[in-house]
Structures are given as C-alpha cells and as structure tokens.
TIMI-2910 file (N, C-alpha, C, CB; in pm, 1 decimal, decimal comma, always signed):
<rs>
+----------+----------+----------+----------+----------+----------+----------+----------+----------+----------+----------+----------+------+
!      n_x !      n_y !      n_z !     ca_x !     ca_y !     ca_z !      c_x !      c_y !      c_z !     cb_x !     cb_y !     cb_z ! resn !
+----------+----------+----------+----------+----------+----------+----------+----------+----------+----------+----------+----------+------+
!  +8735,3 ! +11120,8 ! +12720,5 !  +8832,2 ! +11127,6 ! +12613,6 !  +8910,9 ! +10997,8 ! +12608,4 !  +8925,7 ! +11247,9 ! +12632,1 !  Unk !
!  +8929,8 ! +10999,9 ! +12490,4 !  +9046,3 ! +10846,4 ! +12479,1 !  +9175,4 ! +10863,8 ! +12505,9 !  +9065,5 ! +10776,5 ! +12330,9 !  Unk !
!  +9200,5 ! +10751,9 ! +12606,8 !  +9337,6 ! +10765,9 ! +12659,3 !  +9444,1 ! +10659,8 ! +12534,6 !  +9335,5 ! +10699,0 ! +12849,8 !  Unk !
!  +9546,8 ! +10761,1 ! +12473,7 !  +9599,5 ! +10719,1 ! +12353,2 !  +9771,3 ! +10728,3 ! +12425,4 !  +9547,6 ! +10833,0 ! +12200,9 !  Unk !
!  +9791,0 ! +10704,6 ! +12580,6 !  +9906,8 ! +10677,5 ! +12610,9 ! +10029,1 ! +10545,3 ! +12561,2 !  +9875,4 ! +10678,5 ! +12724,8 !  Unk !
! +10121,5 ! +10545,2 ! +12547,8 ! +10171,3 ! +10409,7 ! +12554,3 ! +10232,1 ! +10377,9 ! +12659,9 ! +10248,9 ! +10378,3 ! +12462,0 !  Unk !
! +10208,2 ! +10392,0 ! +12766,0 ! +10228,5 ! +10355,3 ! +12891,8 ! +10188,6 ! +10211,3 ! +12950,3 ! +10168,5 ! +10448,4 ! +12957,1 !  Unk !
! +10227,5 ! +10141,9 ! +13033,3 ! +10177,4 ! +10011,1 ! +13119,3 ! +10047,8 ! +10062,1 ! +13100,4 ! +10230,1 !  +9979,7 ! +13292,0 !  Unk !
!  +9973,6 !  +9940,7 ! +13120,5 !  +9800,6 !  +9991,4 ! +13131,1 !  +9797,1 !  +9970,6 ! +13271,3 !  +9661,5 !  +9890,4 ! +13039,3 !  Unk !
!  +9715,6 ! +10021,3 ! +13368,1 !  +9662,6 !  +9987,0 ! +13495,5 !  +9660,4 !  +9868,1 ! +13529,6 !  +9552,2 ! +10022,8 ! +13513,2 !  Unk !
!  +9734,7 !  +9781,3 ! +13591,2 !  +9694,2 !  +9643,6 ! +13662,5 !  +9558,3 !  +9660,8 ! +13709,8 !  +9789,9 !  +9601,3 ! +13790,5 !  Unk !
!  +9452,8 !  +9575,3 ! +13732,7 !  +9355,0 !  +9509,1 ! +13772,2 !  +9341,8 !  +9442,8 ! +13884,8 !  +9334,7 !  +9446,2 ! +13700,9 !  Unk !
!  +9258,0 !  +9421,9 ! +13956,5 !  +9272,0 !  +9343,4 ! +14062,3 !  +9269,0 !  +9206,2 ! +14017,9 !  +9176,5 !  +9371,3 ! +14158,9 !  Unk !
!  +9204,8 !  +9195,6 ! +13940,7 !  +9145,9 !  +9037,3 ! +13879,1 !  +9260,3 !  +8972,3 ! +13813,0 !  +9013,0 !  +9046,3 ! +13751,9 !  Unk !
!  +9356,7 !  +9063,2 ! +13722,2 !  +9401,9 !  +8986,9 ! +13583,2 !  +9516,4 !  +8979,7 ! +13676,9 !  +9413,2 !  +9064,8 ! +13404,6 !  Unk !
!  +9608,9 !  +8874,2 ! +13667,0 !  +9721,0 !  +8767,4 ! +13674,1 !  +9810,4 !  +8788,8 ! +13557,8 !  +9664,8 !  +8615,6 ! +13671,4 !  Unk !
!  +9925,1 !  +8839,5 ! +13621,7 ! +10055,7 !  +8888,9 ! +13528,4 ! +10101,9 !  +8743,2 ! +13398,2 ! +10221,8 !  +8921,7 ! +13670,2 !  Unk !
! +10058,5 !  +8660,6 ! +13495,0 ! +10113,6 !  +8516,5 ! +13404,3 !  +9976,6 !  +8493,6 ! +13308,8 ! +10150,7 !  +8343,9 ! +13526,9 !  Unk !
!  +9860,6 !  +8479,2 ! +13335,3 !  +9783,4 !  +8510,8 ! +13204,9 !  +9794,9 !  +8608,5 ! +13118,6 !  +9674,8 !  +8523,5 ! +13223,6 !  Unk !
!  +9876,1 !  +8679,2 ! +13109,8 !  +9864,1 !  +8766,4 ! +12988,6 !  +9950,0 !  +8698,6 ! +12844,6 !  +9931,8 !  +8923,3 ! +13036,4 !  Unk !
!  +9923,6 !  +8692,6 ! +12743,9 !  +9994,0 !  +8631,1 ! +12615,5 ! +10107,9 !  +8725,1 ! +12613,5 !  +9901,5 !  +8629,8 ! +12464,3 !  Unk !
! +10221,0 !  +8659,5 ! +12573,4 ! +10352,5 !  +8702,8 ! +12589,7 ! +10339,4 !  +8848,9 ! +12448,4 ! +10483,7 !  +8541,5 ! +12560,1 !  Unk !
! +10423,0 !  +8948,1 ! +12388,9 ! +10424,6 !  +9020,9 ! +12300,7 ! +10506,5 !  +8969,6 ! +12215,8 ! +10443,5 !  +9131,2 ! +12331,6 !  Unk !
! +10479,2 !  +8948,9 ! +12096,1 ! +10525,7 !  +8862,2 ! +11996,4 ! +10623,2 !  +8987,1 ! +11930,4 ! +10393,6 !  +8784,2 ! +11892,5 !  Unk !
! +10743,3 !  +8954,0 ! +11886,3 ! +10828,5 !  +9068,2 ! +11826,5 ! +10786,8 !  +9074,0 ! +11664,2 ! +11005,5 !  +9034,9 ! +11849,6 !  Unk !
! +10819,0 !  +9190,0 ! +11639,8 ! +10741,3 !  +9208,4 ! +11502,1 ! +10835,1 !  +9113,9 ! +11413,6 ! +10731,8 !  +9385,3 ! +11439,0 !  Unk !
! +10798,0 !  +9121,2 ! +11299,4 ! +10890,8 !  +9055,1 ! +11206,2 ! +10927,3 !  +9117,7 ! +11046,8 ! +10828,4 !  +8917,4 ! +11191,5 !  Unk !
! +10967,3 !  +8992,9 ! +10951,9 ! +11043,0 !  +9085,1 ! +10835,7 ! +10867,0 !  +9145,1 ! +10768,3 ! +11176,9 !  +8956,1 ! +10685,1 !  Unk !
! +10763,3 !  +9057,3 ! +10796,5 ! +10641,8 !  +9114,2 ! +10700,9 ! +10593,8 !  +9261,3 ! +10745,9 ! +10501,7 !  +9008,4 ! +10710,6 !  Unk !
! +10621,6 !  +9241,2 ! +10886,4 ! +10561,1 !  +9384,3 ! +10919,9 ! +10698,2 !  +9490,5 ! +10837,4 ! +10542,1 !  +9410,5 ! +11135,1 !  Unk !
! +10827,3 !  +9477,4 ! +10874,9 ! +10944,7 !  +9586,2 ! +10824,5 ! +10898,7 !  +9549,7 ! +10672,5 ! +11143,3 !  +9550,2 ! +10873,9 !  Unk !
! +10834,2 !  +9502,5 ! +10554,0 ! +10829,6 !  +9497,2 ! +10468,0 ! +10690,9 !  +9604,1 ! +10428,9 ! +10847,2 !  +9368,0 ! +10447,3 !  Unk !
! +10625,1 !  +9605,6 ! +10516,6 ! +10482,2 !  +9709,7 ! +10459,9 ! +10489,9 !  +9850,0 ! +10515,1 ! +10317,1 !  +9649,6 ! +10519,4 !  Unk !
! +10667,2 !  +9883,5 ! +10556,8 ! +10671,4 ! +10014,4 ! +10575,9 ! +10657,6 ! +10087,3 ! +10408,7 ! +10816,9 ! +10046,9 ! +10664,8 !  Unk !
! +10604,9 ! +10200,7 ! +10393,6 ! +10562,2 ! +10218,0 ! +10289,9 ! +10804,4 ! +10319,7 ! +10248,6 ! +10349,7 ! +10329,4 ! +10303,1 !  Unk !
! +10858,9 ! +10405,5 ! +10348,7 ! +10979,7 ! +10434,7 ! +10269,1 ! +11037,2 ! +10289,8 ! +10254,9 ! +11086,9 ! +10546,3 ! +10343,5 !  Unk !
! +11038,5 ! +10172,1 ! +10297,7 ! +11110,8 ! +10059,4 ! +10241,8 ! +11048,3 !  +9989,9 ! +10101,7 ! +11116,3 !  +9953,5 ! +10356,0 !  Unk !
! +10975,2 ! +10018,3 ! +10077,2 ! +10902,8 !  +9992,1 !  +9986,8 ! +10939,8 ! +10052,4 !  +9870,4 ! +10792,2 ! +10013,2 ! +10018,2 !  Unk !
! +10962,5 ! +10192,6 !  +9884,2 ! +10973,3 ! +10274,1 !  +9759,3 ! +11128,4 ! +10239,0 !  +9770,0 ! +10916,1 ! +10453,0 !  +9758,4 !  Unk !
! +11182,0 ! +10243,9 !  +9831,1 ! +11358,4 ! +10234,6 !  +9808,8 ! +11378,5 ! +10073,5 !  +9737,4 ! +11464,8 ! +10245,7 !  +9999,1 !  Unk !
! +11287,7 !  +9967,8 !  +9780,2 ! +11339,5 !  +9834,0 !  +9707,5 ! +11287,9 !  +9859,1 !  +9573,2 ! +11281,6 !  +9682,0 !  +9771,5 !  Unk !
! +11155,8 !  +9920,1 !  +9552,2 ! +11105,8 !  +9965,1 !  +9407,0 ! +11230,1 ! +10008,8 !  +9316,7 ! +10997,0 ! +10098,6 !  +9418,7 !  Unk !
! +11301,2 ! +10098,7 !  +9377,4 ! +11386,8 ! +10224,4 !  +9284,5 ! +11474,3 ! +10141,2 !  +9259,7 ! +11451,2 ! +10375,7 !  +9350,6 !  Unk !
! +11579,9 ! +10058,1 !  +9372,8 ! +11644,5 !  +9955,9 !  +9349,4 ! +11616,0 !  +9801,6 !  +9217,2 ! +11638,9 !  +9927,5 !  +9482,7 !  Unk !
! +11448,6 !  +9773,4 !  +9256,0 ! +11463,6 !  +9719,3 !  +9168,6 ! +11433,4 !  +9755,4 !  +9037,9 ! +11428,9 !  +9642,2 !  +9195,9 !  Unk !
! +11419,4 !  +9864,7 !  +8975,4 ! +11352,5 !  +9921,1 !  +8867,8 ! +11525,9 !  +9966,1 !  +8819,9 ! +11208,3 ! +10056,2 !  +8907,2 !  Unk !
! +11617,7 ! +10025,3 !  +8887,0 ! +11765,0 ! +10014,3 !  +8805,1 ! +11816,5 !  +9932,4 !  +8790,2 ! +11859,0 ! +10064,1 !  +8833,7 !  Unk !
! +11772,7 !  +9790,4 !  +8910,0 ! +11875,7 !  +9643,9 !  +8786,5 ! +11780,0 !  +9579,8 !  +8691,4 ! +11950,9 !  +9469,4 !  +8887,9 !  Unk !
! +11636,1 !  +9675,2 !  +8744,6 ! +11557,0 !  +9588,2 !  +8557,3 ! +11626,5 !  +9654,5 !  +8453,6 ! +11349,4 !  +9626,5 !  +8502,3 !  Unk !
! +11625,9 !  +9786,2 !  +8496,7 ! +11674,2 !  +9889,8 !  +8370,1 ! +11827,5 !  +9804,7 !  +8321,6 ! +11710,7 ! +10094,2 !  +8440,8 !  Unk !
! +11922,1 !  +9796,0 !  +8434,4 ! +12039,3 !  +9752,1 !  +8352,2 ! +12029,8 !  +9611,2 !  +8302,7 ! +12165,8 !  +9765,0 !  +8431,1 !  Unk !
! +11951,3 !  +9516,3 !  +8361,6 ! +11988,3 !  +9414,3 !  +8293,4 ! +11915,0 !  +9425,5 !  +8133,4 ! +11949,2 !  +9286,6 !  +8382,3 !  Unk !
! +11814,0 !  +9505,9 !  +8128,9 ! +11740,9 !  +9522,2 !  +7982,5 ! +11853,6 !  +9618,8 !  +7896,7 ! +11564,0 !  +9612,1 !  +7997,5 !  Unk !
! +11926,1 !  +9679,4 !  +7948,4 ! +12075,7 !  +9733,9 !  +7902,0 ! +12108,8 !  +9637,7 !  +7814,5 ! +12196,5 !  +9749,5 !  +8017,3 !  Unk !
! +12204,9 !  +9558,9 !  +7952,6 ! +12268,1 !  +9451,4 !  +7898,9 ! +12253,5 !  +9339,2 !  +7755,4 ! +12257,0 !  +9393,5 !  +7996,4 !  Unk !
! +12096,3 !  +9322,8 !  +7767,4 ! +12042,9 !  +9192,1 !  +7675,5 ! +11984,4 !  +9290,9 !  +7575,9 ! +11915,5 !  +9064,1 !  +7752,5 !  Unk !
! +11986,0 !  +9430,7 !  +7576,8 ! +11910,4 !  +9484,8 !  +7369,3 ! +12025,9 !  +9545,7 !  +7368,2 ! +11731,8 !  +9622,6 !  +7315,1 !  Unk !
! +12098,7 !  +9601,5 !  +7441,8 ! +12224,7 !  +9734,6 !  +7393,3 ! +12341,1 !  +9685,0 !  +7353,1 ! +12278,4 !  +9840,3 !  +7514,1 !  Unk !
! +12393,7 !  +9599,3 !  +7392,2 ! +12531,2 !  +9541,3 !  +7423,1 ! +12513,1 !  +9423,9 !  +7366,0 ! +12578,5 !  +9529,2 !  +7571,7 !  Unk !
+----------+----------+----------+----------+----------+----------+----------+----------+----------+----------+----------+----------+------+
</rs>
C-alpha cells in the first residue's frame, strides 16, 4: 500500500542531510491558484467593473 504520510521520510544510510535541496517556501503564484481566492478576487472584480460602468453610462 502507499504510504501517503506527511511525516520525515526515513533517513538512509547513504543520503547526507547536507545534500538534500533546501524546501523552497511557496509563493504569491501558488496562493493565487487557490481556486476560493480566485472566486473572491472575481466577485470583487466584477463589482468595481459593474460600478465603474455605473459611473461612465448612468451618471
């Protein structure tokens, strides 16, 4: 079965703590392809399209 822990993985006899590539911290692209941030900047931006198209035919 597949082990789907997020736990340390098993050290090795072989692999060397200092060879391993450091873990890179996520960034704004990854927090941008959460799909609820997505729909909330949508809604956001779809009411200042709505008001500024207010503004420039209504007023």
């Amino acid at each position: 079965m597949l082990d789907t822990s997020r736990g340390p993985a098993p050290a090795s006899a072989e692999s060397d703590p200092a060879d391993a590539p450091a873990e890179e911290p996520r960034g704004c692209l990854f927090a941008l392809s959460q799909p609820p941030l997505m729909i909330f900047l949508t809604v956001i931006g779809a009411l200042l399209l709505m008001a500024a198209l207010h503004d420039l035919y209504v007023l």
